[in-house]
VOGU-3710 file (C-alpha; in Angstrom, 3 decimals, decimal comma):
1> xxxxxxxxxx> -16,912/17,261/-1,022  -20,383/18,130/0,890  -21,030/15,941/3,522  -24,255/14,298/2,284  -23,164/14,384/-1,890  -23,169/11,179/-3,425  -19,798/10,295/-5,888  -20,468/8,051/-8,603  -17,651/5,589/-8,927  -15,473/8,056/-11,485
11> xxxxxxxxxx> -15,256/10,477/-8,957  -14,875/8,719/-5,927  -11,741/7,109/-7,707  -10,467/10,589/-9,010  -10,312/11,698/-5,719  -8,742/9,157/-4,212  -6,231/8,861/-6,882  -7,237/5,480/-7,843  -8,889/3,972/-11,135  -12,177/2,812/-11,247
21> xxxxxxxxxx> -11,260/-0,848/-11,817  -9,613/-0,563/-8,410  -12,923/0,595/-6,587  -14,606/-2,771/-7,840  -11,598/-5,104/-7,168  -11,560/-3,897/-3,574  -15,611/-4,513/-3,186  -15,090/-8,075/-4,686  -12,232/-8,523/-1,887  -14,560/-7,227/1,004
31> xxxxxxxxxx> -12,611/-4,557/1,394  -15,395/-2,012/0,892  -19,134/-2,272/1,258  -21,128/-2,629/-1,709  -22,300/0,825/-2,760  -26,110/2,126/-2,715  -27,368/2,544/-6,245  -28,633/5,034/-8,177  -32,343/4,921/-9,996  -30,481/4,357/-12,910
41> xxxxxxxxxx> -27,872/1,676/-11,182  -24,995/3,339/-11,040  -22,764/2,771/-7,907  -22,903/6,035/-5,713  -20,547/6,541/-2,690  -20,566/8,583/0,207  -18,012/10,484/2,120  -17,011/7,407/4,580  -16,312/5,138/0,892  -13,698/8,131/0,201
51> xxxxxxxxxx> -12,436/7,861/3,508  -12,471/3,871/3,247  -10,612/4,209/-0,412  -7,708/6,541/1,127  -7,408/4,308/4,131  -6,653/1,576/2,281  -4,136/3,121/-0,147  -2,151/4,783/2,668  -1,898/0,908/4,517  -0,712/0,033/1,217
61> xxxxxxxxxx> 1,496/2,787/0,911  3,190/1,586/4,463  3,766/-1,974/3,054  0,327/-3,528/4,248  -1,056/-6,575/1,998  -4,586/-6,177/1,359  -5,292/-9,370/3,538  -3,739/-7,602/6,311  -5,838/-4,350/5,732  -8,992/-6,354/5,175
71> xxxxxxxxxx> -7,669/-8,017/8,129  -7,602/-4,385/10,386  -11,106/-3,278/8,818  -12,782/-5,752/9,950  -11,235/-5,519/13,757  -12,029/-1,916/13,962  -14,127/-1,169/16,363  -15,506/-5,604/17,586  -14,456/-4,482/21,512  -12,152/-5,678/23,823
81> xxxxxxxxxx> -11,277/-9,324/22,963  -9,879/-7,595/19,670  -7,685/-5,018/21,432  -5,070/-8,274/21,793  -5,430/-9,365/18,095  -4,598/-6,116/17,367  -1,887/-5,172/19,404  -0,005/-9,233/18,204  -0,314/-7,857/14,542  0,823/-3,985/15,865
91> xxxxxxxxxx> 3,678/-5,688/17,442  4,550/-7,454/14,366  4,047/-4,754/12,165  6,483/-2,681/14,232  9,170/-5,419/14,225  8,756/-5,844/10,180  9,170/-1,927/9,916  11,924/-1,931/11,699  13,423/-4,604/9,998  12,385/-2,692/6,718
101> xxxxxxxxxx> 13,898/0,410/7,712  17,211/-1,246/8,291  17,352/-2,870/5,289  16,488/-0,048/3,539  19,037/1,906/5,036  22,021/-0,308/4,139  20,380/-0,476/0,713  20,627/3,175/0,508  24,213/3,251/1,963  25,038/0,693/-0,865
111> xxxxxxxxxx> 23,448/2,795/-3,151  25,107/5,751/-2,466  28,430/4,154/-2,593  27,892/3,215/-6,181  26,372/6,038/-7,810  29,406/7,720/-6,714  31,514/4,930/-8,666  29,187/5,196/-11,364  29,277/8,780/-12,218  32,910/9,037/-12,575
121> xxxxxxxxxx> 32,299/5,302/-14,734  29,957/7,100/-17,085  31,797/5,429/-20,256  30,851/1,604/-19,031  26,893/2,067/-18,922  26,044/-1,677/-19,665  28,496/-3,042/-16,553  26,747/-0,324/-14,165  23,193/-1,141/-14,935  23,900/-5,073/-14,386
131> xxxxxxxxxx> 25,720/-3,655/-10,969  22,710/-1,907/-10,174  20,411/-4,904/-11,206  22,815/-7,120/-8,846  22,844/-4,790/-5,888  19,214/-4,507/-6,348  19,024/-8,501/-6,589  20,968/-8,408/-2,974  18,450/-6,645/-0,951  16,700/-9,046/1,534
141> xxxxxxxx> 13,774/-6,564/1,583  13,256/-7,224/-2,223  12,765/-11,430/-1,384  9,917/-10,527/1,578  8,499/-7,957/-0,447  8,228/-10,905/-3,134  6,037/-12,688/-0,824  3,457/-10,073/-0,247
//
């Protein structure tokens, strides 16, 4: 993309990998600026909305709510009384990931354990998909990711 080329909102949300209905739901959250418009009123984005779009989607990506990123957009760059706001919600974000990662990794461990079971199971396919439903069920990461 040139630097000064203006997307209309079909393009800016094929490059990002989004749809456009996504591009307005995140302007009616505040979580991007209201586009210029066109002579003819169409929406039309520059290269910062792109990198905007992608931010947001990769904080999503890492389990960020879209309170949270509005949250972070709107501290970026409001000086030094900010630097501890940000830091408490780094802190917690590290502590969550952590706590993630764990849970992730005994999920996985689980996992693993089972599909090992299963495959030499193959015959009983209803009992092993309401084993995998259950183990699934069992995760604590699946009840806080509930409340997201």
């Amino acid at each position: 993309m040139e630097n000064d080329r203006q997307l209309l909102i079909g393009q800016l949300a094929r490059e990002a990998g989004v749809k456009s209905d996504t591009v307005r739901f995140y302007e009616k959250q505040g979580l991007m600026a209201k586009p210029t418009r066109t002579a003819a009123g169409y929406r039309a984005y520059d290269k910062a909305a792109l990198k905007q779009l992608r931010f947001i989607k990769r904080a999503q990506s890492l389990g960020f709510s879209l309170p949270e990123i509005k949250r972070i957009l709107n501290l970026r760059g409001q000086g030094q009384p900010t630097c501890r706001c940000v830091v408490a919600m780094a802190e917690a974000t590290l502590s969550e990931t952590e706590s993630k990662l764990k849970e992730m990794q005994r999920f996985a461990e689980a996992l693993k354990r089972n599909v090992t079971r299963w495959r030499t199971q193959s015959k009983s396919g209803g009992k092993m998909a309401a084993e995998f439903c259950a183990l699934i069920e069992s995760s604590d990461l699946t009840g806080r990711e509930a409340k997201r």
